[in-house]
C-alpha positions as CSV (number, residue, x, y, z in Angstrom):
1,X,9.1,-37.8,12.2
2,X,7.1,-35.3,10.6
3,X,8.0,-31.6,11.6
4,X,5.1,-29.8,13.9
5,X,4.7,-26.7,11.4
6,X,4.6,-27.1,7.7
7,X,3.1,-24.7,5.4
8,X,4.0,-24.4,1.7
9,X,3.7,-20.7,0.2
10,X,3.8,-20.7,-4.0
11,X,4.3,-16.8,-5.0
12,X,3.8,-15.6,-8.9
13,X,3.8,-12.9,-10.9
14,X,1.0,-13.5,-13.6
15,X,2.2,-10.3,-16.1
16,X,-1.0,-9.8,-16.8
17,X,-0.7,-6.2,-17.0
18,X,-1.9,-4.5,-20.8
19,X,-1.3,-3.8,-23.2
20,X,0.8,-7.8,-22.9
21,X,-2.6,-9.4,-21.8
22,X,-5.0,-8.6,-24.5
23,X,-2.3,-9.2,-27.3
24,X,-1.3,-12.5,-25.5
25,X,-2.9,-15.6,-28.0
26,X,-1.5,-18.1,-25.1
27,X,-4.1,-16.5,-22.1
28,X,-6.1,-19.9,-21.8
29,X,-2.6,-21.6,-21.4
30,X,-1.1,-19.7,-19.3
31,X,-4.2,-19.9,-17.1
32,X,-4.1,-23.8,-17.1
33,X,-0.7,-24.0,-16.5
34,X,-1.3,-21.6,-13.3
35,X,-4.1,-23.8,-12.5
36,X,-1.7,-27.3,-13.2
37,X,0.8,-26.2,-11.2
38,X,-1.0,-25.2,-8.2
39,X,-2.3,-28.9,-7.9
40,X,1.2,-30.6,-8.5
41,X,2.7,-28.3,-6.0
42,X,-0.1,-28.6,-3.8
43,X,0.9,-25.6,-1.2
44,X,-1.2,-24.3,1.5
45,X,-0.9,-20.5,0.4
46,X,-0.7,-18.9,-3.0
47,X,0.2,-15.4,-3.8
48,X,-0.7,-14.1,-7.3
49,X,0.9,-10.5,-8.3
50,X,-0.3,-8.9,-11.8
51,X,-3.5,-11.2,-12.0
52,X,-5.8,-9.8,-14.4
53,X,-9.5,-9.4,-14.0
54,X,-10.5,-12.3,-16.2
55,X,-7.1,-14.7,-15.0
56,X,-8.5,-14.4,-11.7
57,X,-12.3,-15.2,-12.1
58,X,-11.0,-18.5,-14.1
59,X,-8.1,-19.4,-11.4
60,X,-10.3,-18.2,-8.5
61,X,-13.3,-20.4,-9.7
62,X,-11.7,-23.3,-10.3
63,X,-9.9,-23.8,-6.3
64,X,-13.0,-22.5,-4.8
65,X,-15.3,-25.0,-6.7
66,X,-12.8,-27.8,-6.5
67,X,-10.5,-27.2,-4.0
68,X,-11.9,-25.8,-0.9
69,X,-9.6,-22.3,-1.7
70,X,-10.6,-19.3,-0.2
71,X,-8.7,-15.9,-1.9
72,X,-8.4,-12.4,-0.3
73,X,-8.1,-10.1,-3.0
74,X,-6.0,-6.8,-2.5
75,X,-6.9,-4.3,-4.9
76,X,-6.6,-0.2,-4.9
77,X,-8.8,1.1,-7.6
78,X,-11.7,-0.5,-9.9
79,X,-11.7,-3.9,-10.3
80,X,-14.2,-4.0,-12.8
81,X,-11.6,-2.1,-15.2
82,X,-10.3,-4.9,-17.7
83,X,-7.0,-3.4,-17.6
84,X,-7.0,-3.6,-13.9
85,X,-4.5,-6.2,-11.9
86,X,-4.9,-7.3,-8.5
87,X,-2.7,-9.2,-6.2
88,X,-4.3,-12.4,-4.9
89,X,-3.5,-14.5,-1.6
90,X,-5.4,-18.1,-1.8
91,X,-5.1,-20.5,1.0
92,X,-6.3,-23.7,2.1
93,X,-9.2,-23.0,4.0
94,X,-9.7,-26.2,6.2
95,X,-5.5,-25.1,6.9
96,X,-5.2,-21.6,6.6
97,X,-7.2,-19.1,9.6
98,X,-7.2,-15.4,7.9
99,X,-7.3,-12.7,10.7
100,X,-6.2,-9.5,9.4
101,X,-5.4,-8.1,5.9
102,X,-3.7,-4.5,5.3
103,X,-2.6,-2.3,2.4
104,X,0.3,0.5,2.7
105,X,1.3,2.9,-0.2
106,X,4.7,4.1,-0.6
107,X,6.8,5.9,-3.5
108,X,10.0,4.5,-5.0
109,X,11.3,7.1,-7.7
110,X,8.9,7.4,-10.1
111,X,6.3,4.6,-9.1
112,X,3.7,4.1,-7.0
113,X,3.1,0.6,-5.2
114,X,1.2,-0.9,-2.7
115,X,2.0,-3.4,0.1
116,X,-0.1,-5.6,1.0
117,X,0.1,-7.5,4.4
118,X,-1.5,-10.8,5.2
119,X,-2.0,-12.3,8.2
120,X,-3.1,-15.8,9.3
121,X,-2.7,-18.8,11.0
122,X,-1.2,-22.3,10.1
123,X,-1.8,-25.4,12.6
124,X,-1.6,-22.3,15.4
125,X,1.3,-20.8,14.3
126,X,1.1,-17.2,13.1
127,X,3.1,-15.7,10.1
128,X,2.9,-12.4,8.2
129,X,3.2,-12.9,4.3
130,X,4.3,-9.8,2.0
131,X,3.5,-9.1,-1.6
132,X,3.3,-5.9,-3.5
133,X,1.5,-4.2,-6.4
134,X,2.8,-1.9,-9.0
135,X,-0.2,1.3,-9.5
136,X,-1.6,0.3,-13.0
137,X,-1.0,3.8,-14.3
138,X,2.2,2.9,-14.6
139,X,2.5,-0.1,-16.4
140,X,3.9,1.5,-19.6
141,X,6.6,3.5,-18.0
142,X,10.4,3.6,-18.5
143,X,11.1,1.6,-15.2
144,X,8.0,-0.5,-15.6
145,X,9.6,-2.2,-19.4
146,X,13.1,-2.7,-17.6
């Protein structure tokens, strides 16, 4: 018997934060193996954290055109900054009913990040899914590297 609520979330940090990203030879890898993985796993939502500008234009694309995705991007600042990294929430759009989106800011000790709240529906049944963003000014600090 199958059960009456099933959704399958896939959460992952990309790294794609600089000055890693631009020195990075393997980018085009690492996006197909994003892209790969998302189709073996097949889940209904997937959160990206620390997705650069250009990762997210080549993973974006490809669900959308393919897939059916649809992505909400949550992003504080300007996205059309190359350094920039957003946190991405894709979802099966046939599946997936997307209601409300929300970002919060808070301070841990010496870093600013956002929390991003998503909210949706699976099959009629609500849930609330989490996922944060470090401030990209902060990318080269002490507590950033650990």
């Amino acid at each position: 018997m199958e059960p009456a609520f099933c959704c399958k979330i896939l959460s992952w940090n990309l790294h794609c934060r600089p000055p890693h990203t631009r020195l990075h030879k393997n980018r085009t890898e690492r996006i197909e193996n994003v892209c790969q993985t998302i189709q073996r796993e097949n889940p209904t939502l997937v959160s990206l954290q620390e997705v650069g500008v250009y990762e997210y234009n080549k993973i974006h694309n490809h669900f959308v055109n393919i897939y059916g995705f649809h992505s909400v991007k949550s992003s504080i600042g300007f996205v059309e900054d190359l350094d920039f990294c957003i946190t991405v929430v894709m979802f099966k759009k046939d599946v997936v009913f997307h209601y409300s989106g929300n970002h919060y800011k808070f301070h841990s000790l010496r870093m600013c990040e956002y929390l991003h709240v998503f909210q949706g529906k699976v099959k009629g049944n609500e849930f609330v899914l989490f996922t944060s963003q470090l401030e990209k000014r902060k990318s080269s600090s002490k507590e950033r590297q650990d």
